[in-house]
ZASE-121701 format. One line per 5 residues: number of its first residue (from 1); their letters; for each residue x, y, z of C-alpha. Coordinates in pm, whole numbers, plus 50000, padded with zeros to 5 digits. Each point is the difference from the previous one (the first is absolute). Layout:
! residues N
NUM) A) X,Y,Z  ...
END
This chain:
! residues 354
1) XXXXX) 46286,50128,50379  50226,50285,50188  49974,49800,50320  50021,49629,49818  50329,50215,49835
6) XXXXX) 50125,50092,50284  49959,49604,50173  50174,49896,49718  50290,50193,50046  50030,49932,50375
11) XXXXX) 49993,49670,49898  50255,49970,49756  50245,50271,50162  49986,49747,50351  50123,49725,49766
16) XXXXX) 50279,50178,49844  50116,50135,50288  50088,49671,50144  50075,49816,49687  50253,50299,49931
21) XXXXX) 50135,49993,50370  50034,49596,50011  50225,50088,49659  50230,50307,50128  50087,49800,50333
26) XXXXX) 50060,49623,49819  50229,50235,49761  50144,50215,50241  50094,49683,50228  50185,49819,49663
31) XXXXX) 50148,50330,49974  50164,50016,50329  50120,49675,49963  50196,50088,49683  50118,50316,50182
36) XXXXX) 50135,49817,50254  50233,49816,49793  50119,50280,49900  50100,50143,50383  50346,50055,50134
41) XXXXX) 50128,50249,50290  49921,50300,49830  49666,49867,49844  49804,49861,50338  49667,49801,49982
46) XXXXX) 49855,50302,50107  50142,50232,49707  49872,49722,49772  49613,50034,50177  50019,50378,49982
51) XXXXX) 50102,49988,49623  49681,49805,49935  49785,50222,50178  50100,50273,49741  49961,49766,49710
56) XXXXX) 49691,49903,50124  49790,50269,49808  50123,49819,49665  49878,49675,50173  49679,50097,50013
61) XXXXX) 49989,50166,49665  50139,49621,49842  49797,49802,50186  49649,50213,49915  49851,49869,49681
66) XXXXX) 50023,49600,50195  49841,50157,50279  49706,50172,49858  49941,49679,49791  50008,49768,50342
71) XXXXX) 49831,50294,50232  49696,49996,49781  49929,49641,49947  50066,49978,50407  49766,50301,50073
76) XXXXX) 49784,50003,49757  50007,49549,49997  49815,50081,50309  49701,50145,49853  49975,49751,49740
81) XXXXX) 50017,49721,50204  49767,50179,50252  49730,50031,49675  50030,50378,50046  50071,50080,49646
86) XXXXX) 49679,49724,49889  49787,50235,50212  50136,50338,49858  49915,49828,49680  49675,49943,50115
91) XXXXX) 49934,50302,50094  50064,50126,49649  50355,50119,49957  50231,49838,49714  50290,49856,49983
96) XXXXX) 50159,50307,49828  49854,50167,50232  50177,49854,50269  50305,49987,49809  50019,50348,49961
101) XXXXX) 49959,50090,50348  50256,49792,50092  50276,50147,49729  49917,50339,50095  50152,49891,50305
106) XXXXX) 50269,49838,49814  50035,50322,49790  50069,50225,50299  50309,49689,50179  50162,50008,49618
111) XXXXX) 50050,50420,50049  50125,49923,50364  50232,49722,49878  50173,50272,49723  50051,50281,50253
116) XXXXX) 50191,49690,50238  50171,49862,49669  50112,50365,49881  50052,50230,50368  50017,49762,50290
121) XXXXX) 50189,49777,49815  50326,50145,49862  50037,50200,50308  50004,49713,50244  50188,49793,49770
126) XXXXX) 50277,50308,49983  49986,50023,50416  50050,49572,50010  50323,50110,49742  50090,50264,50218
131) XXXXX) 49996,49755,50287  50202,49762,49879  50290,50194,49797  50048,50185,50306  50085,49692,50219
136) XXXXX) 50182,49835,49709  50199,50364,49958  50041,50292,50184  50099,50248,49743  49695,49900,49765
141) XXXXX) 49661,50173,49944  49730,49968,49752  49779,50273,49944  49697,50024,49808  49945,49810,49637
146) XXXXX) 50310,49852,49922  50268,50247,50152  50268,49905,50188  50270,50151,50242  50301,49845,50082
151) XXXXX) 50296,50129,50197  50311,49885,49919  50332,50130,50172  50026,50350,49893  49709,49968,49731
156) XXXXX) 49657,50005,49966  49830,49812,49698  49610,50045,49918  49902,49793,49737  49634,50100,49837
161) XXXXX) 49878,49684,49869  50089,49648,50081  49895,49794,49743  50151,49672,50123  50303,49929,50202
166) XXXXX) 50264,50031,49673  49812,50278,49820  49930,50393,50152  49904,50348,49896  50024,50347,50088
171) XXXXX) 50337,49955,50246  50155,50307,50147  50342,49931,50176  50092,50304,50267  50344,49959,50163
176) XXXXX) 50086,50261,50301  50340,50118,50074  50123,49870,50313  49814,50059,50323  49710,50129,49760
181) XXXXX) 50134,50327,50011  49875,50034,49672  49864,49838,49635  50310,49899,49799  49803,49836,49711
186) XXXXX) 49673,49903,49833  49987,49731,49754  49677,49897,49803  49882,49724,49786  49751,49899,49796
191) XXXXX) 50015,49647,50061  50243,49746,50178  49998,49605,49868  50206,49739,50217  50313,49831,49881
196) XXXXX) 50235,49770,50127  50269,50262,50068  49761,50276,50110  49730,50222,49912  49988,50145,49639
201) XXXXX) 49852,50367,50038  49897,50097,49704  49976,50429,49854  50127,50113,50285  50046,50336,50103
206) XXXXX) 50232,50107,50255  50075,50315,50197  50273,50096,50221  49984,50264,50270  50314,50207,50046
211) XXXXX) 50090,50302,50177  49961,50260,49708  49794,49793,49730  49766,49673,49915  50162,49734,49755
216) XXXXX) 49762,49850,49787  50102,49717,49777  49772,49726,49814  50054,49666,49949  49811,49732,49753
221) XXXXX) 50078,49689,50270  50181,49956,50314  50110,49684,50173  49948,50051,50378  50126,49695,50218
226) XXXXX) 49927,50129,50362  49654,50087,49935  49629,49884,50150  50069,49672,50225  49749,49723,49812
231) XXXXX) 49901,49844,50273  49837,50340,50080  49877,49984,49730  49771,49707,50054  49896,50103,50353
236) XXXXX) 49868,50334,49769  49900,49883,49666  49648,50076,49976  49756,49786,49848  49744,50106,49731
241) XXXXX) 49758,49862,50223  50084,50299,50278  49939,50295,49763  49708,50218,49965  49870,50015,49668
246) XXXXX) 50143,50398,49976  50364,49789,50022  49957,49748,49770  49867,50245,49745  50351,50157,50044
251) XXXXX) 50223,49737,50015  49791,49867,49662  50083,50325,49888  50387,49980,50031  50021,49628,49872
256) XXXXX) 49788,50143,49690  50290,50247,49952  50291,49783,50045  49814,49724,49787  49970,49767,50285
261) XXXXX) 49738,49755,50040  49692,50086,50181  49828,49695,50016  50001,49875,50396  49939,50387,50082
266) XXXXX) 49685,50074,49807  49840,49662,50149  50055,50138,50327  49866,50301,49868  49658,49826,49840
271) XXXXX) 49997,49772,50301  50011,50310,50247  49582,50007,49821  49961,49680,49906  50001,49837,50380
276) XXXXX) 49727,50201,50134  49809,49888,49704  50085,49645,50081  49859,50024,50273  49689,50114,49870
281) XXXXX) 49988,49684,49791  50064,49771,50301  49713,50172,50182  49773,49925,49669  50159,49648,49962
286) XXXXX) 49837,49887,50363  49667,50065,49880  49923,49713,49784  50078,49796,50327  49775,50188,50233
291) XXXXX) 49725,50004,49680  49993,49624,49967  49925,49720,50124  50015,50025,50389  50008,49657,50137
296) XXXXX) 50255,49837,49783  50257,50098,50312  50050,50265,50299  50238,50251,50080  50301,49821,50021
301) XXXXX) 49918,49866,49660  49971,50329,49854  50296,50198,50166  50221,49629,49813  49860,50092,49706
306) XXXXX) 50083,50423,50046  50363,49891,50104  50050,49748,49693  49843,50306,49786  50208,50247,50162
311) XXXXX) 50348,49815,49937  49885,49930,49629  49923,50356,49983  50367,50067,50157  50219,49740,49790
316) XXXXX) 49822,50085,49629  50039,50346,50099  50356,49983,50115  50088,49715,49644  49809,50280,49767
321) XXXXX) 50220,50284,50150  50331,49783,49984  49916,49947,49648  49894,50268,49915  50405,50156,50067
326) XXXXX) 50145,49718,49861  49767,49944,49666  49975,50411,50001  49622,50064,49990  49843,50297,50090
331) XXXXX) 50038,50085,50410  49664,50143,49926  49881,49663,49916  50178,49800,50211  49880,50206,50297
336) XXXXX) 49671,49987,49898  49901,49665,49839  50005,49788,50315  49706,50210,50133  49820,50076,49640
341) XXXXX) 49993,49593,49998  49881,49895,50344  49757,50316,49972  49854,49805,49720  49980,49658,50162
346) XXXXX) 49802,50144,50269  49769,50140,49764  49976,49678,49839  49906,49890,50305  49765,50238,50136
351) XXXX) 49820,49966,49644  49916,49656,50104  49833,50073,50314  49609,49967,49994
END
């Protein structure tokens, strides 16, 4: 059974491999296109194909749960068709059997697919930012999480938390005196909202550096209109999507305390564990396929059928998460139920198998 195990795997790991490559390049190709339509001087065709090349980790980690679900009905398809799995029967081993040796497998890519989704991830995705905020702006750089630095004639703001490009959090404003021959003030805020006039700072604290002594004065709001450029802003807004689930249990954190909804951030956060498991269930999907009937069509027959499967997967998935912000159900559910449901077609399914 070790050896059969390990065939198995070899198997179903050759399939995903190219199903998963085919994917990332078709993807990556669209993807360049887009870019490019999005060139000028500054921002060459070849700035657009290196900015993909750091987003590419969060290709992969998108395009996964398809992959696995196309990789083993191509790898695996091959066995079937090849009566392979009709003579392991034979032989004496069970369907659950075979099942199980083949989720083991899938067990071990799901733990592989978190440590991309929460590591690899955010830190390419923060290098692609990087990237492209510094040929968009010189005086601009991000730093880890949500931080920001921006240099602005004599001052230099960081901003903690950038929840979107007309809300932040945490901003420090330090202004040198001329020829930075020295601090000449500090002023902090709790949070900064955009308005058509400026930036309202709100419970800010200010402190001025003199010769002899440090003024400190504190003010509820403050309307700053030379503040943070917004089209900055959008070159550095970071996406739920880019945060390790250590950030988004922060940032969850501070909308808890300012009574701000949390919705689209905890079903990044559920969906940060729920996409590995996805693809779990697209591995145990293809097995009802492989199980049945053999000669009702080939390869190319079943790799149609993983595709149409796939983008039903992806499109209820994607409706049930929309939803489930607009109608306001649980992220926990919404992150969850499109897997919990095709888990239990397949094992409708695989019940029927004789």
């Amino acid at each position: 059974m070790k050896t059969l195990g390990y065939y198995l795997w070899g198997a179903t790991l050759q399939g995903i491999i190219i199903a998963w490559f085919a994917l990332v390049t078709l993807a990556t190709f669209f993807s360049f296109i887009a870019e490019s339509g999005r060139t000028d001087t500054v921002y060459t065709n070849l700035h657009a194909a290196i900015f993909l090349v750091y987003k590419l980790p969060s290709t992969l980690y998108e395009y996964f749960p398809m992959a696995t679900l196309i990789g083993a009905l191509l790898g695996l398809g091959t066995l079937a068709a090849n009566s392979e799995f009709t003579a392991m029967r034979a032989a004496g081993l069970s369907i659950k059997q075979l099942i199980f040796s083949v989720l083991k497998l899938g067990l071990l890519l799901a733990i592989g697919i978190f440590i991309l989704g929460e590591w690899l991830v955010p830190a390419s995705d923060l290098h692609a930012r990087n990237f492209k905020a510094h040929l968009k702006s010189k005086n601009i750089v991000l730093v880890g999480g949500a931080g920001l630095w921006v240099k602005q004639h004599n001052s230099i703001y960081h901003i903690g938390n950038i929840i979107n490009e007309d809300q932040l959090s945490d901003i420090s404003i330090y202004t040198f005196k001329d020829q930075h021959k020295g601090l000449k003030s500090l002023v902090t805020s709790k949070t900064a909202t955009a308005k058509e006039d400026g930036w309202l700072l709100e419970d800010v604290e200010s402190s001025i550096f003199e010769e002899t002594r440090i003024v400190k004065s504190h003010k509820p709001s403050y309307l700053k209109e030379d503040f943070v450029n917004s089209e900055l802003l959008s070159v550095a807004t970071v996406e739920p999507t880019q945060l390790s689930t250590s950030e988004l249990t922060k940032i969850i954190e501070h909308q808890k305390e300012n009574e701000l909804k949390t919705d689209k951030y905890e079903l990044i956060y559920w969906k940060r564990y729920s996409v590995p498991l996805s693809a779990l269930v697209m591995l145990f999907i293809a097995m009802p396929f492989l199980f049945g009937s053999n000669r009702s069509g080939g390869a190319g027959t079943r790799i149609f059928i993983g595709i149409i499967v796939g983008v039903v997967f992806y499109l209820v998935n994607r409706s049930i998460n929309e939803l489930g912000i607009v109608y306001g159900f649980s992220p926990i559910v919404s992150a969850f139920l499109p897997s919990v449901l095709f888990f239990l077609a397949g094992l409708l399914a695989i019940s029927r198998i004789r």
